[in-house]
N, CA and C atoms of all chains as a GROMACS GRO file, in nm:
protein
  576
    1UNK      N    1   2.322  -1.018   1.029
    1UNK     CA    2   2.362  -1.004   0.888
    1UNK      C    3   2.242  -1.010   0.794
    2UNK      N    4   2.239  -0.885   0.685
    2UNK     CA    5   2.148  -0.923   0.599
    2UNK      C    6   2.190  -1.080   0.524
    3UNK      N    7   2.042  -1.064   0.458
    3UNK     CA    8   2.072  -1.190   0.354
    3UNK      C    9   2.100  -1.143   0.245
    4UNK      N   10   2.120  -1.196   0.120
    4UNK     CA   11   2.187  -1.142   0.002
    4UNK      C   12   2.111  -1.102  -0.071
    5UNK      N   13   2.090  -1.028  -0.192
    5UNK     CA   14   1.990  -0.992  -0.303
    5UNK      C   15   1.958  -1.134  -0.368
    6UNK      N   16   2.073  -1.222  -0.417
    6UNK     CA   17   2.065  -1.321  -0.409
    6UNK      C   18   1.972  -1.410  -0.393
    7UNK      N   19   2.016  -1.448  -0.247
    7UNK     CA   20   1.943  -1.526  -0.180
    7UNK      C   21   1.789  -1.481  -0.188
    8UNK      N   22   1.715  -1.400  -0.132
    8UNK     CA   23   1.612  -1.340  -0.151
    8UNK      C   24   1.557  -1.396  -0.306
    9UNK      N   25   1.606  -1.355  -0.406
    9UNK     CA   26   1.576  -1.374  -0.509
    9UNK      C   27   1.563  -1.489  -0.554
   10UNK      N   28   1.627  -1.602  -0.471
   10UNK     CA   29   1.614  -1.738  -0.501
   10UNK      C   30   1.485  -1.788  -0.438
   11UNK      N   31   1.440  -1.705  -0.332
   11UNK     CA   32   1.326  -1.711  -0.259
   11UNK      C   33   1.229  -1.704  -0.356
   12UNK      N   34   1.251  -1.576  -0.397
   12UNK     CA   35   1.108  -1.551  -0.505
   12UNK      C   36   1.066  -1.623  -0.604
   13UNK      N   37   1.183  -1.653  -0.668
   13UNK     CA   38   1.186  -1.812  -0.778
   13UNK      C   39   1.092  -1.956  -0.733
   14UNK      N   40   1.138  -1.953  -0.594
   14UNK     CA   41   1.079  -2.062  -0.543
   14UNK      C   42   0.935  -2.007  -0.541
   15UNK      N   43   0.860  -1.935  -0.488
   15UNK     CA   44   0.770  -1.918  -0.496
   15UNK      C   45   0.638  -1.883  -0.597
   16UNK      N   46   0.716  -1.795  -0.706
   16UNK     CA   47   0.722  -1.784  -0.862
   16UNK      C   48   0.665  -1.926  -0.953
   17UNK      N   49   0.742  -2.050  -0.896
   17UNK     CA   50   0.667  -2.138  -0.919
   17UNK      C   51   0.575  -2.226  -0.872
   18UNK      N   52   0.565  -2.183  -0.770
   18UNK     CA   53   0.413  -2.235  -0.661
   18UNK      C   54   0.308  -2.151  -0.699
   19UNK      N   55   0.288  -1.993  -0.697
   19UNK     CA   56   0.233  -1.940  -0.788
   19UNK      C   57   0.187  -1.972  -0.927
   20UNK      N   58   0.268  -2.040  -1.038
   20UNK     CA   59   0.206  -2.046  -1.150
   20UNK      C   60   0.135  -2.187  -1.177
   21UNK      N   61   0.197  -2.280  -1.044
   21UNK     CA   62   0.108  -2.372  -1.015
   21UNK      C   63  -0.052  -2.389  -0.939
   22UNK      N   64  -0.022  -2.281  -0.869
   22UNK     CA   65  -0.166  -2.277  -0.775
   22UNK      C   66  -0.244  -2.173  -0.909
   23UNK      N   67  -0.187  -2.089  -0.936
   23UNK     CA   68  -0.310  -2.021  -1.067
   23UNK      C   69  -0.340  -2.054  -1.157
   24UNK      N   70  -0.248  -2.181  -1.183
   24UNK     CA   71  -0.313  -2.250  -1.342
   24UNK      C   72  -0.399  -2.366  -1.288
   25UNK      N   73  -0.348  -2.416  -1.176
   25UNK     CA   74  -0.465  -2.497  -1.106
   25UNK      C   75  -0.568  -2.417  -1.068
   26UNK      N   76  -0.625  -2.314  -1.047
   26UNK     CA   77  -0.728  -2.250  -0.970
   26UNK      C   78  -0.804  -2.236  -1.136
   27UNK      N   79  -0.740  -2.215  -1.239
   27UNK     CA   80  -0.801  -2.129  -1.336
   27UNK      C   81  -0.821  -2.255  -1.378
   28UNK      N   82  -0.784  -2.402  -1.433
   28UNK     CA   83  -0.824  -2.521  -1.449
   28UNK      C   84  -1.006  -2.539  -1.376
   29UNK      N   85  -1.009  -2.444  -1.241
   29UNK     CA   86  -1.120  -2.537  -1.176
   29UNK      C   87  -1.232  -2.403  -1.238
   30UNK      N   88  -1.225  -2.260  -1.230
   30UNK     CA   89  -1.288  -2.177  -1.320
   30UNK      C   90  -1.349  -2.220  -1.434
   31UNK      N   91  -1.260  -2.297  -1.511
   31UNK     CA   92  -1.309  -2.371  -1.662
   31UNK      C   93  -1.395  -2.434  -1.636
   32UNK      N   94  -1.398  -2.513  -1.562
   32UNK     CA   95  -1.457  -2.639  -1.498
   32UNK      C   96  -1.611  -2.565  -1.478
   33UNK      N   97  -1.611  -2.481  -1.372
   33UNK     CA   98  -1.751  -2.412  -1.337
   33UNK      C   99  -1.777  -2.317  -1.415
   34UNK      N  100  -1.716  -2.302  -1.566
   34UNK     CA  101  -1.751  -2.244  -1.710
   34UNK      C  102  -1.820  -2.381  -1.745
   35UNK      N  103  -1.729  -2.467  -1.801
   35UNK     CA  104  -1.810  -2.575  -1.878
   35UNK      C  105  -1.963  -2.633  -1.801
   36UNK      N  106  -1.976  -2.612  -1.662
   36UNK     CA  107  -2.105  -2.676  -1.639
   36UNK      C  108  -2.219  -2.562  -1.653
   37UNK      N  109  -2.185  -2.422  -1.584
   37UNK     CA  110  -2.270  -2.324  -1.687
   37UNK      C  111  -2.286  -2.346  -1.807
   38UNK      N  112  -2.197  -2.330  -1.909
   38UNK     CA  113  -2.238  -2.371  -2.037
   38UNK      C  114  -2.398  -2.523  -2.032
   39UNK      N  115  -2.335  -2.593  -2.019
   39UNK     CA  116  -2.417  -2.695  -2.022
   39UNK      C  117  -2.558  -2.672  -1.966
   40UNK      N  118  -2.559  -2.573  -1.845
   40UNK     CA  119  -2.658  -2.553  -1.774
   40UNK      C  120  -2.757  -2.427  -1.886
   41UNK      N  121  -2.682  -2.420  -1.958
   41UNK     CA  122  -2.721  -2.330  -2.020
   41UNK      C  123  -2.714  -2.234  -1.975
   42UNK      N  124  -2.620  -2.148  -1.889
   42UNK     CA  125  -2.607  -2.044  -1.830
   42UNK      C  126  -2.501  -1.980  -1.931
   43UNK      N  127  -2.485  -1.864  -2.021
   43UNK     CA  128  -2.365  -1.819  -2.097
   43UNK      C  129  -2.328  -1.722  -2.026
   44UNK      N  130  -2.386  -1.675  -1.944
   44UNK     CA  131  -2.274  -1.568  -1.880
   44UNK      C  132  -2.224  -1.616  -1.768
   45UNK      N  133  -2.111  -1.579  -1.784
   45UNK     CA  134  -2.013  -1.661  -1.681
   45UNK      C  135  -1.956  -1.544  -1.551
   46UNK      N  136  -1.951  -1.407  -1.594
   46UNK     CA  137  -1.969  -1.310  -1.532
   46UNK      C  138  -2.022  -1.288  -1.418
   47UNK      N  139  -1.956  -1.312  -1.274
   47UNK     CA  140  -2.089  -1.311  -1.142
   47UNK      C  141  -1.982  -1.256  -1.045
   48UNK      N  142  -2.031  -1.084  -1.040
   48UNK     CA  143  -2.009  -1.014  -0.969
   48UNK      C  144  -2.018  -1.008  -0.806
   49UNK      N  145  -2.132  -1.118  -0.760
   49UNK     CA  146  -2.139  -1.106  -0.653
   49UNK      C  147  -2.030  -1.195  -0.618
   50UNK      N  148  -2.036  -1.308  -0.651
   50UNK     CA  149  -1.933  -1.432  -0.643
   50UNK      C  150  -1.795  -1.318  -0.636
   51UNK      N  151  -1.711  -1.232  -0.691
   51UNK     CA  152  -1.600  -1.209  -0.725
   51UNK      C  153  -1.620  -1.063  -0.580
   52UNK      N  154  -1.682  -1.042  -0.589
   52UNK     CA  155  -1.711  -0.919  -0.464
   52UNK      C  156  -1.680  -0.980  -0.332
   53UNK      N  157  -1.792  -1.112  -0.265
   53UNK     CA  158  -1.754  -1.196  -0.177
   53UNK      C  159  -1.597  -1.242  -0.154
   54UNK      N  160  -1.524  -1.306  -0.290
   54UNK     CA  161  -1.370  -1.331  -0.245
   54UNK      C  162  -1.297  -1.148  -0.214
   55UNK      N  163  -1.310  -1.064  -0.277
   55UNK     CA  164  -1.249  -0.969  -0.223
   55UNK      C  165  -1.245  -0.898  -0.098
   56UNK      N  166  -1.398  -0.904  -0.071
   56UNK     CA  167  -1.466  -0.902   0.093
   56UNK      C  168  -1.347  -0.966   0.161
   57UNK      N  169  -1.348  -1.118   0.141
   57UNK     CA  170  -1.279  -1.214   0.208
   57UNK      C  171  -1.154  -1.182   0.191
   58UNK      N  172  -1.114  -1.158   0.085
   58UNK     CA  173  -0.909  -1.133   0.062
   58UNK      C  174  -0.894  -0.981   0.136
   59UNK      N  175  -0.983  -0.906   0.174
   59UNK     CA  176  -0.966  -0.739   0.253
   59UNK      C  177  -0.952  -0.818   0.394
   60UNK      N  178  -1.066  -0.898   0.439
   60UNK     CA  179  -1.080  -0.909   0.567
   60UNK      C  180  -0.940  -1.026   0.629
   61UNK      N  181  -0.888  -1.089   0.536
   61UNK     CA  182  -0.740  -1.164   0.624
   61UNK      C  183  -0.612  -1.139   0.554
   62UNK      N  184  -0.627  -1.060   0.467
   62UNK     CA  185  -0.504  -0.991   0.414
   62UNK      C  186  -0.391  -0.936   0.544
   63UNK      N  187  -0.280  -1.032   0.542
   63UNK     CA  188  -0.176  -0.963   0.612
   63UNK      C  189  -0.106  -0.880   0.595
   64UNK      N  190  -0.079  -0.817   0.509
   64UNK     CA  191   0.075  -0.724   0.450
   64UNK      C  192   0.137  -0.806   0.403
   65UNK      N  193   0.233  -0.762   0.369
   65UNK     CA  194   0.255  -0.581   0.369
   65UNK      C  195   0.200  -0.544   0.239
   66UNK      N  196   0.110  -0.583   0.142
   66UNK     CA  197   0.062  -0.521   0.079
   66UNK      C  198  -0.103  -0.467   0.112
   67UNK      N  199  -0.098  -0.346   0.095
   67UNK     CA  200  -0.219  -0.256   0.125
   67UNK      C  201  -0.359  -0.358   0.037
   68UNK      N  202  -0.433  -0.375   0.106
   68UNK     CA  203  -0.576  -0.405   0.076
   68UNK      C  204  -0.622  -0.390  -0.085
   69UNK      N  205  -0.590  -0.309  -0.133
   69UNK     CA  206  -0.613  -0.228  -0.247
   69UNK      C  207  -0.509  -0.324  -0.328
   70UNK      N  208  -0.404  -0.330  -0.316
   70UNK     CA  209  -0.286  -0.364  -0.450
   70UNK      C  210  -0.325  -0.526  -0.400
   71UNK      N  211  -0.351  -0.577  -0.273
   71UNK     CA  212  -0.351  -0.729  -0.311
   71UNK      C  213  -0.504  -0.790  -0.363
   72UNK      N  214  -0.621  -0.705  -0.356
   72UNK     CA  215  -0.735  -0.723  -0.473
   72UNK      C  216  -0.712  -0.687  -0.617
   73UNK      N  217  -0.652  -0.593  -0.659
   73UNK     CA  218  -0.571  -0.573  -0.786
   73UNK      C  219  -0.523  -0.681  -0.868
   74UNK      N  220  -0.446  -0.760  -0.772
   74UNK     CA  221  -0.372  -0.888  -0.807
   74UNK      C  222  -0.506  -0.993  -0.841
   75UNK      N  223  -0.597  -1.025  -0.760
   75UNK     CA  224  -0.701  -1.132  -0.765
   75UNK      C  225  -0.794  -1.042  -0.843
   76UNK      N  226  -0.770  -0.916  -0.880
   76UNK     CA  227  -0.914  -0.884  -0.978
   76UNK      C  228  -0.882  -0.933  -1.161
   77UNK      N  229  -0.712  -0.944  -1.138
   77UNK     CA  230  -0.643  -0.970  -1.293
   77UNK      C  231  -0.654  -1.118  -1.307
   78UNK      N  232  -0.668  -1.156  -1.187
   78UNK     CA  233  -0.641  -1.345  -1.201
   78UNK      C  234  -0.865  -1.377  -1.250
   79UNK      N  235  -0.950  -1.296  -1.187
   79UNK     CA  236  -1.076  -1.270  -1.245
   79UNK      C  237  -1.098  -1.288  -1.392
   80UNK      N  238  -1.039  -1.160  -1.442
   80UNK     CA  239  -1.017  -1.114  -1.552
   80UNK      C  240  -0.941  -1.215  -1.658
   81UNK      N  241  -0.868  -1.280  -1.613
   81UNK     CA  242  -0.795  -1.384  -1.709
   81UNK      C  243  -0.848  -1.476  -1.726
   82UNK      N  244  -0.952  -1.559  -1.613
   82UNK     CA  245  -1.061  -1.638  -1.568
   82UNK      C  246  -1.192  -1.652  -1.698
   83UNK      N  247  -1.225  -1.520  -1.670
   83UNK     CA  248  -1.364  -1.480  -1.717
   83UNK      C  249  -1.325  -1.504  -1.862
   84UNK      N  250  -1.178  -1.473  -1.931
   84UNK     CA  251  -1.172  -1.424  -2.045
   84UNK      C  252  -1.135  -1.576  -2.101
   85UNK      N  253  -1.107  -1.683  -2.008
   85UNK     CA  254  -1.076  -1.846  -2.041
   85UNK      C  255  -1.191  -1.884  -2.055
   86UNK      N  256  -1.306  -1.851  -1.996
   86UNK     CA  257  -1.443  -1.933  -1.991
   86UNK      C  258  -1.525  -1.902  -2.113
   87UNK      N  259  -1.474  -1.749  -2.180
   87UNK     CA  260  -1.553  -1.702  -2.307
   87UNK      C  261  -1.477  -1.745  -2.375
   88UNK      N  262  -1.365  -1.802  -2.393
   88UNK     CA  263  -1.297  -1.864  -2.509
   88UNK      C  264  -1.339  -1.975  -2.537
   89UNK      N  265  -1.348  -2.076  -2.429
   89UNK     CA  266  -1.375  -2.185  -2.421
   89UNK      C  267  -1.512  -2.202  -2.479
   90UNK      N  268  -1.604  -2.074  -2.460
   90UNK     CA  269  -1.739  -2.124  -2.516
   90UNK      C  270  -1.768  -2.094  -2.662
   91UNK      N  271  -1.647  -2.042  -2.697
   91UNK     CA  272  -1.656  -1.986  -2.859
   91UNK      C  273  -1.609  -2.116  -2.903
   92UNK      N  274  -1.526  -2.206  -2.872
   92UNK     CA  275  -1.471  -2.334  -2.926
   92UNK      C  276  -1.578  -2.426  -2.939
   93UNK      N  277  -1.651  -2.427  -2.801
   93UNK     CA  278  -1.810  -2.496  -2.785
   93UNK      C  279  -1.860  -2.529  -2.893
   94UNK      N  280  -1.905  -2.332  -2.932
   94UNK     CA  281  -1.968  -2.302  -3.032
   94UNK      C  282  -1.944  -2.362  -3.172
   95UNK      N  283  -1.820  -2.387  -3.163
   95UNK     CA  284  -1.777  -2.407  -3.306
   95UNK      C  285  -1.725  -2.533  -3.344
   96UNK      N  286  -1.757  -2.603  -3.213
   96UNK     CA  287  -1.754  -2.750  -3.219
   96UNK      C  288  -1.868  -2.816  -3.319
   97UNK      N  289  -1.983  -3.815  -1.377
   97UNK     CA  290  -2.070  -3.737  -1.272
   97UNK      C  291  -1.946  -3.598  -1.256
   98UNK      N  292  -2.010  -3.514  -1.298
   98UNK     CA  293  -1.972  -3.401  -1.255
   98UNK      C  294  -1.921  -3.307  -1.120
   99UNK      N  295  -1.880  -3.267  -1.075
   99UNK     CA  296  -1.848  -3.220  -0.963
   99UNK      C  297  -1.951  -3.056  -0.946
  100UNK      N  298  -1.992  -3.026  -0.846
  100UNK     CA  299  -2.091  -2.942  -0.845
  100UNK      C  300  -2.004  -2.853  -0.796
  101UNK      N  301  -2.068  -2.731  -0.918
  101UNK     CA  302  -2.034  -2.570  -0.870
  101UNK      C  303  -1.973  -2.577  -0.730
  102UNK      N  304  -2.067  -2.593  -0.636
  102UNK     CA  305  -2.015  -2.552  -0.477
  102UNK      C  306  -1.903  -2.628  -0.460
  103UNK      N  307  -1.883  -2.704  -0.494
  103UNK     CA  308  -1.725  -2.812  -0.491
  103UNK      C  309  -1.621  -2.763  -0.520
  104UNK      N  310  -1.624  -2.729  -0.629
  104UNK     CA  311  -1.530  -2.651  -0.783
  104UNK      C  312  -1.471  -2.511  -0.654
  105UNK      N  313  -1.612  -2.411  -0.611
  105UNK     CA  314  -1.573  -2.335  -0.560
  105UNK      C  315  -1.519  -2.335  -0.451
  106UNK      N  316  -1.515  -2.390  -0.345
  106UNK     CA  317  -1.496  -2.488  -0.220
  106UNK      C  318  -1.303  -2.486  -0.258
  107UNK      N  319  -1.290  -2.566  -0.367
  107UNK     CA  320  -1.133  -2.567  -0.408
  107UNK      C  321  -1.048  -2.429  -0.427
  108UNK      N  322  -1.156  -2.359  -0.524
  108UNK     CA  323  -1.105  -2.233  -0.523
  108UNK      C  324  -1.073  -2.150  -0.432
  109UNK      N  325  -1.182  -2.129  -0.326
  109UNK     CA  326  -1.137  -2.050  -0.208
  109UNK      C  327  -1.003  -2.077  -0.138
  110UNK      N  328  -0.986  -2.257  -0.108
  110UNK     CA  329  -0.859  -2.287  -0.027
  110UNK      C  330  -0.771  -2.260  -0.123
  111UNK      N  331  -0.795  -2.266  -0.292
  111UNK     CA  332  -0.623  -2.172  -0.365
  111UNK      C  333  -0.626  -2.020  -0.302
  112UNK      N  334  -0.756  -1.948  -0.290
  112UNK     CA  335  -0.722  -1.845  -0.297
  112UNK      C  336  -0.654  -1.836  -0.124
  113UNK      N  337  -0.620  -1.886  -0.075
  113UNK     CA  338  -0.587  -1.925   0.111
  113UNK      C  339  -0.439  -1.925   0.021
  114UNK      N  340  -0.412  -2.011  -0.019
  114UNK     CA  341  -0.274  -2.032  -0.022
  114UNK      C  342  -0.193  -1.916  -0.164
  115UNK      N  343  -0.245  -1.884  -0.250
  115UNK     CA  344  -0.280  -1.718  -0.298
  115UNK      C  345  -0.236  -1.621  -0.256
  116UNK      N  346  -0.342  -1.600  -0.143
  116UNK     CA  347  -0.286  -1.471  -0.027
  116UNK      C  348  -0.183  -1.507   0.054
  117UNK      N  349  -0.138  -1.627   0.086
  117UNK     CA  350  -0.011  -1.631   0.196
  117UNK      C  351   0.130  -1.607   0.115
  118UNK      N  352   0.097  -1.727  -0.027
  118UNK     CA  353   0.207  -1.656  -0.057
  118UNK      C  354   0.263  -1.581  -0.137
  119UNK      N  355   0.155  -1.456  -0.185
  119UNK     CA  356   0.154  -1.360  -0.280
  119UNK      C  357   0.225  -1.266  -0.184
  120UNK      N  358   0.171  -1.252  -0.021
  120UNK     CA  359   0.188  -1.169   0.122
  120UNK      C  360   0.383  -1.254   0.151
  121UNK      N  361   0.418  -1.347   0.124
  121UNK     CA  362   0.521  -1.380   0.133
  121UNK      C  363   0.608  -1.322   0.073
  122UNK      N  364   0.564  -1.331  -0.055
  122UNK     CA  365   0.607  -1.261  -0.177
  122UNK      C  366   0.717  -1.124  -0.166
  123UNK      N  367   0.522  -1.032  -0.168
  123UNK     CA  368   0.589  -0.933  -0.134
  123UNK      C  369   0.726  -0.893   0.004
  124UNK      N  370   0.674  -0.932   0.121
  124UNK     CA  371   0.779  -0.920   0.214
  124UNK      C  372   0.933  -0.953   0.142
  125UNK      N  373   0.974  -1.039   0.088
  125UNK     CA  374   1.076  -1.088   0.031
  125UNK      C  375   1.128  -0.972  -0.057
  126UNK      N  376   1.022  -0.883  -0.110
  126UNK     CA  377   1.050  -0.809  -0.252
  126UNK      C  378   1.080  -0.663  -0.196
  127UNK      N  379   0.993  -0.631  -0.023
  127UNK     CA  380   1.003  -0.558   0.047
  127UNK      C  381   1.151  -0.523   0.095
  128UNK      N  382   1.254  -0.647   0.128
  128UNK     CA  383   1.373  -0.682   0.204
  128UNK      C  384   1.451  -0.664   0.086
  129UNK      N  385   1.424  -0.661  -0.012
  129UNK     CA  386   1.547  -0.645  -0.079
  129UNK      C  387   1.501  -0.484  -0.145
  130UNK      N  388   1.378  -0.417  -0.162
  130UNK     CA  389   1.457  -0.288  -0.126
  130UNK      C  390   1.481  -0.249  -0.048
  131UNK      N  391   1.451  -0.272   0.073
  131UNK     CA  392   1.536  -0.243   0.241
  131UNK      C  393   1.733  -0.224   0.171
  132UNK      N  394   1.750  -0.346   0.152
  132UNK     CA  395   1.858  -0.353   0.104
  132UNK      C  396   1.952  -0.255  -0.002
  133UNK      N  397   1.884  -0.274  -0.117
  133UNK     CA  398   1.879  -0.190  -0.193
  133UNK      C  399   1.920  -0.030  -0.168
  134UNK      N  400   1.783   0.068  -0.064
  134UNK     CA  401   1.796   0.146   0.008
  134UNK      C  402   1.920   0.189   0.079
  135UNK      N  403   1.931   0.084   0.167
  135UNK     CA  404   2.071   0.084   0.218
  135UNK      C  405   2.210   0.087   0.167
  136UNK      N  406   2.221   0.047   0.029
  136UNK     CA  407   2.325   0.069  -0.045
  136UNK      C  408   2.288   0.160  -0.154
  137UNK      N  409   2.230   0.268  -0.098
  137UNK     CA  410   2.225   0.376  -0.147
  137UNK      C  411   2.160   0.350  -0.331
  138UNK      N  412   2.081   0.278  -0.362
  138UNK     CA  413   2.040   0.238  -0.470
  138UNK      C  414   1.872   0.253  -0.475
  139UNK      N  415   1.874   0.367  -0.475
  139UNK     CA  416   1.739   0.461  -0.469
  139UNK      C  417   1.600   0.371  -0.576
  140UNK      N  418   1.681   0.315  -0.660
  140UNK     CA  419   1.598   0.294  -0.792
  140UNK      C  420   1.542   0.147  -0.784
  141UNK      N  421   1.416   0.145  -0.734
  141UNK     CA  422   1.391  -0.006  -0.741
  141UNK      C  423   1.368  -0.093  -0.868
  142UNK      N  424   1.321  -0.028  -0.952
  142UNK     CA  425   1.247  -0.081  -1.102
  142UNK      C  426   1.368  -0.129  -1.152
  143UNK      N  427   1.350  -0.259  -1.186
  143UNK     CA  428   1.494  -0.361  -1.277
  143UNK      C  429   1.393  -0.406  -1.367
  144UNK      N  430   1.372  -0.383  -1.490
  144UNK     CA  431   1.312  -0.408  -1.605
  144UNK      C  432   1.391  -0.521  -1.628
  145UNK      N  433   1.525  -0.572  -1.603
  145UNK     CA  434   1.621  -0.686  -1.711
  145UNK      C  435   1.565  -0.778  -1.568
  146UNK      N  436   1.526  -0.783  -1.451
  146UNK     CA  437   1.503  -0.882  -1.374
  146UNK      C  438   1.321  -0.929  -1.391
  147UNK      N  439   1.308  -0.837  -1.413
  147UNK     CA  440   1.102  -0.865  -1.457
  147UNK      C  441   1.112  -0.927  -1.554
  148UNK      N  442   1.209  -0.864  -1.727
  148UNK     CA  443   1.172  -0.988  -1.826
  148UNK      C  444   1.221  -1.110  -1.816
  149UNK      N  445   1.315  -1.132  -1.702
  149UNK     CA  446   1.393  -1.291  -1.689
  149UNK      C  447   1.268  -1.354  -1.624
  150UNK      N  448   1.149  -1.284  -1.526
  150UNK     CA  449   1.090  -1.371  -1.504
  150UNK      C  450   0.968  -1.401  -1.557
  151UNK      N  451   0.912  -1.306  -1.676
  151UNK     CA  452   0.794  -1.271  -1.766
  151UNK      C  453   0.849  -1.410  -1.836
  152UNK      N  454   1.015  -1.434  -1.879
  152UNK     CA  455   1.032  -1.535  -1.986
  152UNK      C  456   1.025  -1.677  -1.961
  153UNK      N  457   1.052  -1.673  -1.804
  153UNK     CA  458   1.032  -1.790  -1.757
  153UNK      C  459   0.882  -1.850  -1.772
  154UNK      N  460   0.857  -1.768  -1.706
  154UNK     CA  461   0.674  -1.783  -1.689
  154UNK      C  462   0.609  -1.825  -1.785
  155UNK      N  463   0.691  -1.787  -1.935
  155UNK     CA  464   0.621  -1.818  -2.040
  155UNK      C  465   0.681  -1.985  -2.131
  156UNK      N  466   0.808  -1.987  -2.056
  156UNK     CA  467   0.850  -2.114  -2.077
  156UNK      C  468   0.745  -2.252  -2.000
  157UNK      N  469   0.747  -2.186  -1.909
  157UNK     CA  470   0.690  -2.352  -1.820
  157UNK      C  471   0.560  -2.362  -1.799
  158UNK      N  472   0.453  -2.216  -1.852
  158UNK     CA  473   0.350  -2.179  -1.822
  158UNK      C  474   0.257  -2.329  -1.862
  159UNK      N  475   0.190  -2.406  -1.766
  159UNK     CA  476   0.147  -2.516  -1.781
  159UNK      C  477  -0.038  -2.491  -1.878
  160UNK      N  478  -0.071  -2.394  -1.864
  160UNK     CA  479  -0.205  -2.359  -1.896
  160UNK      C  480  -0.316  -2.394  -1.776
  161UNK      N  481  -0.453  -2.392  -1.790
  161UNK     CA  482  -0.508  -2.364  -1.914
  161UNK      C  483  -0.466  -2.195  -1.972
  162UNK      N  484  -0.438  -2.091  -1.859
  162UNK     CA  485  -0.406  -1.959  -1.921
  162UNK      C  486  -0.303  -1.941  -2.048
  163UNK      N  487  -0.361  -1.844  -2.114
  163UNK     CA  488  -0.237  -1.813  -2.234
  163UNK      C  489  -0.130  -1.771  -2.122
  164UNK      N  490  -0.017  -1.776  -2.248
  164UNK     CA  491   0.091  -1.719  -2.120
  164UNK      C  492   0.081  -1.546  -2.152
  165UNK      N  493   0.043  -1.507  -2.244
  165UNK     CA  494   0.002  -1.350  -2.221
  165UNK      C  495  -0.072  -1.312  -2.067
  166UNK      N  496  -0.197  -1.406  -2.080
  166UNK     CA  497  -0.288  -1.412  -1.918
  166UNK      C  498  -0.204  -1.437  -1.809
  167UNK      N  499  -0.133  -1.493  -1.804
  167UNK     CA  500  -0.047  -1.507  -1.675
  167UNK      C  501   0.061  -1.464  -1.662
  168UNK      N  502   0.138  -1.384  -1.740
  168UNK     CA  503   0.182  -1.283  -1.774
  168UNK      C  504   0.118  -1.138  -1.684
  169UNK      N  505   0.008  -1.098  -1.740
  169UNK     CA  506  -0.044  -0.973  -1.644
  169UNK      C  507  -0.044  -1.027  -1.522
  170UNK      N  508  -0.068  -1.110  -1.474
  170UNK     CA  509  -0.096  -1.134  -1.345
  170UNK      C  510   0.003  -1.124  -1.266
  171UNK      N  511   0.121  -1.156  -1.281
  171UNK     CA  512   0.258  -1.133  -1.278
  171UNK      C  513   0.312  -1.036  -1.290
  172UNK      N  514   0.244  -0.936  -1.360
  172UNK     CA  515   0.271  -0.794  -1.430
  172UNK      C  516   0.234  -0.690  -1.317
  173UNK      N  517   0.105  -0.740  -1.246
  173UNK     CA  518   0.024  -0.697  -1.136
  173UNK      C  519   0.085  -0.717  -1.033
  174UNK      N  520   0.178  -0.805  -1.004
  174UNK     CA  521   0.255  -0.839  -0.829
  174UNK      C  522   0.402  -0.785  -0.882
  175UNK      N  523   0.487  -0.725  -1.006
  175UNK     CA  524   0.554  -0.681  -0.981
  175UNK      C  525   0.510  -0.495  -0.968
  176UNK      N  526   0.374  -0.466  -0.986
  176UNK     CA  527   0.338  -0.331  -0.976
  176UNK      C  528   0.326  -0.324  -0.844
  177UNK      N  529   0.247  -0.445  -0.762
  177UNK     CA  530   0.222  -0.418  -0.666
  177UNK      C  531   0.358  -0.382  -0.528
  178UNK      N  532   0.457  -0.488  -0.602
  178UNK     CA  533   0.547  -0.502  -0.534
  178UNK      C  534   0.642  -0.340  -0.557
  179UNK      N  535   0.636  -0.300  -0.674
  179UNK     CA  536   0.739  -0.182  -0.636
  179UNK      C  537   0.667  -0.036  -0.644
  180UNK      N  538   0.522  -0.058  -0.577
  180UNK     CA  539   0.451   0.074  -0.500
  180UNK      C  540   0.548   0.031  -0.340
  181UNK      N  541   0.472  -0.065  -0.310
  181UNK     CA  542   0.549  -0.158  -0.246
  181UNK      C  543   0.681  -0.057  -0.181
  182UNK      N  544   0.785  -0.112  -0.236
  182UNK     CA  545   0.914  -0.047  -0.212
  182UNK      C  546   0.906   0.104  -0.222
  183UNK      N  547   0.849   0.144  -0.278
  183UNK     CA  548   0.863   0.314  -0.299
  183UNK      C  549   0.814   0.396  -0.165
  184UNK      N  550   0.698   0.302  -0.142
  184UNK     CA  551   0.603   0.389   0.006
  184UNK      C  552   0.727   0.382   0.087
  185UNK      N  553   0.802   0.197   0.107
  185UNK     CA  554   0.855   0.194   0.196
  185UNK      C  555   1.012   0.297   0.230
  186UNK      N  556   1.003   0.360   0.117
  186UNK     CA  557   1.164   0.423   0.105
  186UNK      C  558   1.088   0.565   0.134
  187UNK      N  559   0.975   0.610   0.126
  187UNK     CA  560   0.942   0.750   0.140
  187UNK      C  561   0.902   0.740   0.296
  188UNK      N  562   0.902   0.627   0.352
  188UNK     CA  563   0.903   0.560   0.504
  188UNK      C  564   0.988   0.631   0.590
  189UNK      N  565   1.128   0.573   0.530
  189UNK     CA  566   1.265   0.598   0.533
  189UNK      C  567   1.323   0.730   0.568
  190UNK      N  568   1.278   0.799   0.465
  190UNK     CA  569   1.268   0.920   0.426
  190UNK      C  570   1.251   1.032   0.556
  191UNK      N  571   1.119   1.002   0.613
  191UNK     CA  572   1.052   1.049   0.701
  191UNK      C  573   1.095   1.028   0.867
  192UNK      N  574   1.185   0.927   0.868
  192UNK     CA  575   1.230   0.887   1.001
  192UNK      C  576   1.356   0.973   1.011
   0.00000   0.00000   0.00000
């Protein structure tokens, strides 16, 4: 017997919020290695090789069923939201 | 005392471990119910009224540091990914 649309969907919920827990925790620790650049005096927070290496890594144990391509997509937006927390954060710095 | 870069990142990698398992969970789940779907002759995967129930959620409980706009796309990105996702798998279908 299938399972229900339902059910399934209650699945995703559950997971939906393990997700917005593990990415607001991951993006918590991003800030973190923003604020000590800052301090280090490093302002660009931008490091391509660093973000190349995890994709390397998310191609090479990526299981499915999403294609290689759409599940770096996903971690290039969680980047992108990253990068764009650490330049906020340093404009507040600034204006501290 | 600060926690050093390599630390910070060290954490990040094991989110991004648990990230990929269950972003890859995810999808499978999102996979099975257009299986389903398919099968009851319901060609059309895209439910816009089920994406904003969970865009609204997301923005209810969204803990930060991300805006909930930022975690929002990211979310925006695994339901794109998810219904290429279903589409390949129905042109799958198709072909058998």
């Amino acid at each position: 017997n299938l399972p229900s649309i339902e059910d399934l969907r209650a699945q995703i919920d559950s997971i939906n919020d393990d997700l917005i827990r593990l990415i607001s925790r991951r993006a918590q620790l991003a800030a973190e290695i923003g604020h000590i650049k800052t301090l280090e005096g490093r302002p660009h927070h931008y490091d391509p090789a660093r973000e190349e290496r995890q994709l390397k890594y998310i191609e090479e144990v990526n299981p499915g069923p999403f294609t290689a391509a759409a599940l770096k997509s996903i971690f290039k937006e969680i980047f992108r939201a990253s990068l764009d927390l650490e330049e906020a954060n340093d404009k507040k710095q600034l204006l501290v």
